[in-house]
C-alpha positions in Angstrom: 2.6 23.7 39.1 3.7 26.5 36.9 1.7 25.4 34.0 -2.0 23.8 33.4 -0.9 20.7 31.6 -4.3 19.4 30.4 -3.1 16.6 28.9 -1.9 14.6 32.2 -5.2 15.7 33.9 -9.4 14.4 33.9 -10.9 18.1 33.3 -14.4 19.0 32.4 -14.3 20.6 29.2 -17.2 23.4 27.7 -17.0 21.7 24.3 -20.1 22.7 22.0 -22.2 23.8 25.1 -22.2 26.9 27.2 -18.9 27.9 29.2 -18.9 27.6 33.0 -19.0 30.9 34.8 -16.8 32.2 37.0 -17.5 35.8 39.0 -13.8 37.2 40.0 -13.6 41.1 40.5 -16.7 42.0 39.6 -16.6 40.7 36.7 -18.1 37.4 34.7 -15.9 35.0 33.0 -16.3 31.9 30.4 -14.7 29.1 31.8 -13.9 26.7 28.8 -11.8 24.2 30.9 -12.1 22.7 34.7 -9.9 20.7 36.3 -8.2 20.0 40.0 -4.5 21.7 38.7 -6.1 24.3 37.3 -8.9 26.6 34.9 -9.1 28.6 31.5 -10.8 31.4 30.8 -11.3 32.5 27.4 -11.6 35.8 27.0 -10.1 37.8 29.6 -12.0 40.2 30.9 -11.2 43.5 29.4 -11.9 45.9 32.5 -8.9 44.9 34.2 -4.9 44.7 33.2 -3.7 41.0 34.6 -0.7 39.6 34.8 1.1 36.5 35.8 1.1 35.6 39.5 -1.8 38.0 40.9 -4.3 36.7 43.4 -7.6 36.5 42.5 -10.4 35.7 44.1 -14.0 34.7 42.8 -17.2 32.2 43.3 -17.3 29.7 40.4 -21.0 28.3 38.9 -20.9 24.4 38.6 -23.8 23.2 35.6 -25.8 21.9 39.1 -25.7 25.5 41.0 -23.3 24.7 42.7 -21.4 28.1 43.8 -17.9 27.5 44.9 -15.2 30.4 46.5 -12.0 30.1 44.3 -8.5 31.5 45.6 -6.1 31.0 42.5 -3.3 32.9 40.9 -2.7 33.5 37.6 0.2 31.0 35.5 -0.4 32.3 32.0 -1.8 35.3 29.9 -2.3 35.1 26.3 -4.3 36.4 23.0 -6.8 33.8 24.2 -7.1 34.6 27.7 -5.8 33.7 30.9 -5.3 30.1 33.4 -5.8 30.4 36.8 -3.9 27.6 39.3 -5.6 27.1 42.8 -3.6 29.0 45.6 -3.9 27.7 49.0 -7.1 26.6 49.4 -10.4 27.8 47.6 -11.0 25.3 44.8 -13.3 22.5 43.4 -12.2 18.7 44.6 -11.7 16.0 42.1 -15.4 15.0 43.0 -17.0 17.9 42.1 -15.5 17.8 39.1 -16.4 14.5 37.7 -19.7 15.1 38.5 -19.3 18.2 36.4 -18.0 16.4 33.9 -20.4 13.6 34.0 -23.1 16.4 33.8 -21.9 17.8 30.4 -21.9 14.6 28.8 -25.1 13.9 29.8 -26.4 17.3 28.3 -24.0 16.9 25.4 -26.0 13.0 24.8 -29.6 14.6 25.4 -29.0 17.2 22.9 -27.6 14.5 20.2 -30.4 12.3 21.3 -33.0 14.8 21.0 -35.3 14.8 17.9 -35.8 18.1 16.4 -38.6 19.6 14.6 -38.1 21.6 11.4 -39.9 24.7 11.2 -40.8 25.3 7.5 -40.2 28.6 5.9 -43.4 30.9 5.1 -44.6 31.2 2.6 -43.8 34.2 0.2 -47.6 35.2 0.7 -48.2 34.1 4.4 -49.1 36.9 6.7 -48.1 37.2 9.9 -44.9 37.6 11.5 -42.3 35.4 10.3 -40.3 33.2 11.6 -36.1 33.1 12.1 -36.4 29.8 14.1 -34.9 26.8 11.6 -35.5 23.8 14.2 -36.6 22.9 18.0 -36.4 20.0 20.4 -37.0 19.4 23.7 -33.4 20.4 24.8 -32.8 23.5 22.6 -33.1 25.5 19.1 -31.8 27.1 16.2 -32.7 30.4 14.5 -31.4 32.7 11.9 -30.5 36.6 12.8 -32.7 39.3 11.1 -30.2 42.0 9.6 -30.8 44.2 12.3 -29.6 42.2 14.8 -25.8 41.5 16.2 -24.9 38.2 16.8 -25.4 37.1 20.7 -22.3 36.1 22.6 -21.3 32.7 22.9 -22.2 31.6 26.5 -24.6 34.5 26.8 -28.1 34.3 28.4 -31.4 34.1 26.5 -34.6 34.7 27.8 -37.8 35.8 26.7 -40.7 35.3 24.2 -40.0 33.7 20.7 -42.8 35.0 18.1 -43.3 32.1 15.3 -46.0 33.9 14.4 -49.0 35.4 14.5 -50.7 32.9 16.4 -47.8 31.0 18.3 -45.1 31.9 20.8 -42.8 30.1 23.2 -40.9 31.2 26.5 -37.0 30.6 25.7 -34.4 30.4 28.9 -31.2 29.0 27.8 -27.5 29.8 26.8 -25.8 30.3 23.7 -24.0 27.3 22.7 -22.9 27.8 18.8 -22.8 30.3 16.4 -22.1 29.8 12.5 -22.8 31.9 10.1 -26.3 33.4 10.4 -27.4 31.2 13.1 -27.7 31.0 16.6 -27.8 27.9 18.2 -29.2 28.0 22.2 -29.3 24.9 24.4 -32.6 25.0 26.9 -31.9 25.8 30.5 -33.1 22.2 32.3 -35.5 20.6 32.5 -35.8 21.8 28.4 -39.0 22.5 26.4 -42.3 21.3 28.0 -43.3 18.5 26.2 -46.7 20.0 25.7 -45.0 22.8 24.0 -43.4 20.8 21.8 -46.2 18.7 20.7 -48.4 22.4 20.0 -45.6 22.9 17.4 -46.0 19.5 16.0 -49.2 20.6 15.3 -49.5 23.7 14.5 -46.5 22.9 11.7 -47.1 19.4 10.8 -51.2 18.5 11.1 -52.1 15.2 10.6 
């Protein structure tokens, strides 16, 4: 198969939601499309020169921890990045990835199932820190960037504290899943936001 043809083939695609992961040569890539003929990675990793044909060699990440020792070559380089075919052994079966699949559409209908809560703006006079955080739900957030701050990669890792204000933070672990304009979208590692959490911010925000 000298080419992916994606359109003959079920693959699990990283629509709207974080990239797989795949570690080859020391370094990590964004998987944007799995299947059993073949993977895309988007970039390429710019430490190395590749070209058409070379042997690689690498552990993909499936969404359920999954790690799995790859063997492919490469059949394309491009602008975009690069597609890897399998190469004698070393590669995901057709199970793992429908269940791969079936797990992205499953986050992809918690997240547009998910209620999320607005966070108002402060006001002009509040003290306080304030806030960059636009909305919340139990499977992930949005926020605005300050000025100082550089736009996170998409895919990329977030975890820490997030400080509302002066009186209310929450622990983030997640990915970077979208980024338009000013604002970051991050999708919650599982199990999501502790519902406790999420019902503080109800009402600290929204009091009854």
């Amino acid at each position: 198969m000298d080419q992916l043809d994606r359109r003959g083939l079920q693959r699990a695609e990283y629509r709207r939601t974080a990239p797989g992961l795949l570690e080859i040569e020391g370094c990590c890539c964004a998987v944007r499309d799995l299947g059993v003929g073949g993977l895309r990675i988007e970039p390429a990793p710019a430490s190395r020169v590749w070209r058409v044909d070379q042997q690689v060699s690498g552990t993909l990440v499936l969404r359920g921890g999954e790690r799995i020792a790859l063997r492919a070559r490469i059949g394309r380089v491009d602008r975009a990045g690069l597609a890897l075919l399998p190469n004698g052994g070393g590669w995901p079966t057709a199970v793992d990835i429908e269940t791969e699949r079936a797990a992205l559409l499953q986050r992809q209908r918690e997240r547009r199932g998910a209620p999320r809560l607005p966070i108002p703006a402060p006001s002009a006079d509040a003290s306080g820190t304030r806030t960059p955080l636009r909305d919340v739900s139990a499977t992930g957030l949005r926020y605005a960037l300050t000025r100082s701050e550089s736009a996170p990669a998409t895919g990329s890792r977030i975890e820490g504290a997030l400080q509302l204000d002066a009186e209310t933070v929450i622990e983030v672990r997640g990915r970077v899943v979208r980024h338009v304009g000013r604002e970051i979208a991050v999708a919650f590692d599982p199990p999501g936001l502790d519902p406790e959490v999420l019902a503080l911010l109800h009402r600290r925000f929204f009091p009854q």
